[in-house]
Every structure is written in C-alpha cells, then in structure tokens.
GULUM-651389 format. One line per 2 residues: number of its first residue (from 1); for each residue x, y, z of N, C-alpha, C. Coordinates in pm, whole numbers, padded with zeros to 5 digits. Example, Ala and Ser with C-alpha at 12.3 -4.5 7.8 and 13.67 -1.06 7.14 Angstrom:
2
1) 01319,-00569,00780,01230,-00450,00780,01320,-00330,00780 | 01285,-00225,00708,01367,-00106,00714,01290,00003,00787
//
This chain:
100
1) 05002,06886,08532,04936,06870,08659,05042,06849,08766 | 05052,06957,08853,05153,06916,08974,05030,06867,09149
3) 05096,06807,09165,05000,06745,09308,05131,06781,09456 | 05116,06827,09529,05136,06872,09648,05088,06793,09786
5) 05217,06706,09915,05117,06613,09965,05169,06727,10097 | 05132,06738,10196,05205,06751,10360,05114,06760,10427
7) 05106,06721,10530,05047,06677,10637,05012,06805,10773 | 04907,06832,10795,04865,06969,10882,04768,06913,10976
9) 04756,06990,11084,04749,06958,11203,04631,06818,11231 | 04708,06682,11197,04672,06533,11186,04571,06540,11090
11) 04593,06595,10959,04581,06594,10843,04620,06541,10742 | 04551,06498,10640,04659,06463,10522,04646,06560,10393
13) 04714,06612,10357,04629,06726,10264,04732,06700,10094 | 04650,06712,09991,04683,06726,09882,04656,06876,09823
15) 04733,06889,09758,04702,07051,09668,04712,06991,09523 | 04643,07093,09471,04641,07012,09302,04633,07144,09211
17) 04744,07161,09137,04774,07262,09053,04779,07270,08913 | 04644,07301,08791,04709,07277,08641,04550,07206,08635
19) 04583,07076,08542,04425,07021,08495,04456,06890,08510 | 04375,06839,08586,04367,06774,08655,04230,06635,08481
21) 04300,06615,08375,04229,06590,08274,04300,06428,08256 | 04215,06321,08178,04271,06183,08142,04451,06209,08124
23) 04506,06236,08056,04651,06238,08074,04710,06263,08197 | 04642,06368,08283,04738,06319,08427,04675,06258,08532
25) 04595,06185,08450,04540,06080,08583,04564,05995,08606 | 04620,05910,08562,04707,05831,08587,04884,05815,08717
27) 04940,05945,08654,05014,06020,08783,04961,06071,08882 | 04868,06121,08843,04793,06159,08956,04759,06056,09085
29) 04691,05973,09006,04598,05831,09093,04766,05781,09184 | 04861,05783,09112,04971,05728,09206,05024,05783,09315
31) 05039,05957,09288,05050,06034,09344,04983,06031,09458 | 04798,06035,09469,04713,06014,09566,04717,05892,09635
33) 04750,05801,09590,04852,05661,09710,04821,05693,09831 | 04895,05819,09868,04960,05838,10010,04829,05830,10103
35) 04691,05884,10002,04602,05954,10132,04542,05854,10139 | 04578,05709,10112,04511,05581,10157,04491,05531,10256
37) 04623,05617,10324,04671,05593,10466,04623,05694,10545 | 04456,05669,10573,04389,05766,10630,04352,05761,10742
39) 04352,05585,10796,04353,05626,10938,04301,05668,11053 | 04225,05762,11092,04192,05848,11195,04237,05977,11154
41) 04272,05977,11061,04279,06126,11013,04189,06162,10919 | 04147,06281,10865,04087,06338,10768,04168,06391,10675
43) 04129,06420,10528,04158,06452,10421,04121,06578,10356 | 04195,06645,10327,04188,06815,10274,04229,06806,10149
45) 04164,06807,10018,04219,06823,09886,04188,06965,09875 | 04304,07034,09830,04334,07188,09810,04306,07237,09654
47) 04184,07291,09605,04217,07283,09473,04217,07425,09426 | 04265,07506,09508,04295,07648,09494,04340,07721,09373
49) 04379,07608,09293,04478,07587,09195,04452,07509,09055 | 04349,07433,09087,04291,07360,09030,04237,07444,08870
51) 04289,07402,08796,04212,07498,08675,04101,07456,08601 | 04110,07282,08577,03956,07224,08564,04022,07007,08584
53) 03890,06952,08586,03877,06880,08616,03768,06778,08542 | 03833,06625,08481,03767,06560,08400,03700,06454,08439
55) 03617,06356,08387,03550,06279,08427,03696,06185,08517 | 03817,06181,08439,03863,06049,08502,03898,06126,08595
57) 03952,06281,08656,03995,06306,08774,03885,06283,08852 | 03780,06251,08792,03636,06296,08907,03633,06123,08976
59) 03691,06079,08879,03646,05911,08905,03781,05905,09058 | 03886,05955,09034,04008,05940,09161,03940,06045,09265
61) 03848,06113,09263,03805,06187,09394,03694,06083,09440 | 03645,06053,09397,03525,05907,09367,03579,05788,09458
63) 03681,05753,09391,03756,05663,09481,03821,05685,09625 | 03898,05852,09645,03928,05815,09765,03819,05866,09876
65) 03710,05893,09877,03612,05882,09911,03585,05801,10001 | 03554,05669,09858,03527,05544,09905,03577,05454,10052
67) 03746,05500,09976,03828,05459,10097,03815,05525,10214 | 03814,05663,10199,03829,05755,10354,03705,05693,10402
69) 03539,05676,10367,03476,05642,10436,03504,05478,10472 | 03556,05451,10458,03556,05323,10449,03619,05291,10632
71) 03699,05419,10632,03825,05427,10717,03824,05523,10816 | 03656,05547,10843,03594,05646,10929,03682,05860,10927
73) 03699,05813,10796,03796,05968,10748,03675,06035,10675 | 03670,06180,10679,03586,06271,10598,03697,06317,10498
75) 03627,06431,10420,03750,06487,10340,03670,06617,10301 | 03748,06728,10327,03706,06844,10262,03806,06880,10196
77) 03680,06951,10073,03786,06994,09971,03754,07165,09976 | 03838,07256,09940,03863,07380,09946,03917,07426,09845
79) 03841,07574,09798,03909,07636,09751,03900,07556,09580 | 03750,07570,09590,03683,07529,09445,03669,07624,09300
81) 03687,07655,09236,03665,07756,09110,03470,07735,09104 | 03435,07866,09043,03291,07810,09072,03271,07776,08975
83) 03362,07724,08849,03300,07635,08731,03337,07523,08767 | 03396,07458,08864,03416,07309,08920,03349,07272,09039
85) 03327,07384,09122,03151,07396,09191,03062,07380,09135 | 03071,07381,09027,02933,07372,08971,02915,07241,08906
87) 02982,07210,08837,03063,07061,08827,03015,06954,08942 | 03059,07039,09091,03056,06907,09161,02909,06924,09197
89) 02831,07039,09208,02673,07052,09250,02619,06969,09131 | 02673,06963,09019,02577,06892,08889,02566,06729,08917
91) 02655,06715,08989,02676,06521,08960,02659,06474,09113 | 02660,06599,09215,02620,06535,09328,02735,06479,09419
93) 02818,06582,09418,02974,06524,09474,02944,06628,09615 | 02899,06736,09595,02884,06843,09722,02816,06770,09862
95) 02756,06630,09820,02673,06588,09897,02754,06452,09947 | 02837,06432,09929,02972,06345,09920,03048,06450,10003
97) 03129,06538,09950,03242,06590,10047,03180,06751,10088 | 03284,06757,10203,03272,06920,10313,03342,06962,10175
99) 03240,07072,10177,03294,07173,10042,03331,07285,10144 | 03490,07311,10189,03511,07444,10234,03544,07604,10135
//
C-alpha cells in the first residue's frame, strides 16, 4: 500500500495506491495523520489506484470523516473502482462522502 499526501488548490489530498487491507492499516492510519489538520480546508482522497479496500481501511475513512466534520471540512473521494462503489453504496458511506 503506497499513500500519496500534497496539497491542491487549499486542499489536502491523499492518493492511495495497492490494497488498502488490515496489514497496511496501520501505516496507513499514520500516514493519514496529516489530514487531521483540516482546518478550513477540505479533503480529496484519490483512490484512482485503489485496488480494494477492507473493513479496517473502511474503519480509517470512518474516522477521518468524523474529524473533517467535526472541523467544518467535507471530503470527496474520487476515482472509485465500481467494486468499491459498490462497497461504499452497500454500507452507506456514499451518503457520508462527495463521491466524485
């Protein structure tokens, strides 16, 4: 699992490349740190790349959520596979984040 952070026009954006499964969630969750610091900004997770995605990655999208709303931040995510679209339409995450 490689994670990707840089920042676009007063953005905070992550890209997420590989599988995103219990073994790299843990790096992962540390990795995502940064977008804690949300601020007045919004959040773009890029998963263009994304090849699939497990309950515990689902639990770290879960969480920064929490925080961005917490912190008057939205977050769209982009650039979904439609077997992880479908994923997020099953559990009710589409209704949670801007699915671009």
């Amino acid at each position: 699992m490689k994670t990707t952070f840089s920042e676009e026009a007063n953005n905070l954006v992550m890209a997420f490349e590989g599988r995103l499964d219990t073994a790299a969630s843990a790096q992962t969750e540390k990795e995502m740190q940064v977008l804690n610091d949300c601020e007045g900004r919004d959040i773009v997770l890029d998963c263009t790349k994304l090849e699939y995605i497990s309950s515990s990655g689902l639990r770290l999208f879960l969480g920064l959520a929490k925080v961005a709303m917490s912190k008057g931040s939205k977050i769209t995510i982009k650039g979904l596979s439609d077997d992880i679209r479908q994923v997020f339409d099953e559990i009710g995450f589409t209704r949670l984040f801007e699915i671009a």
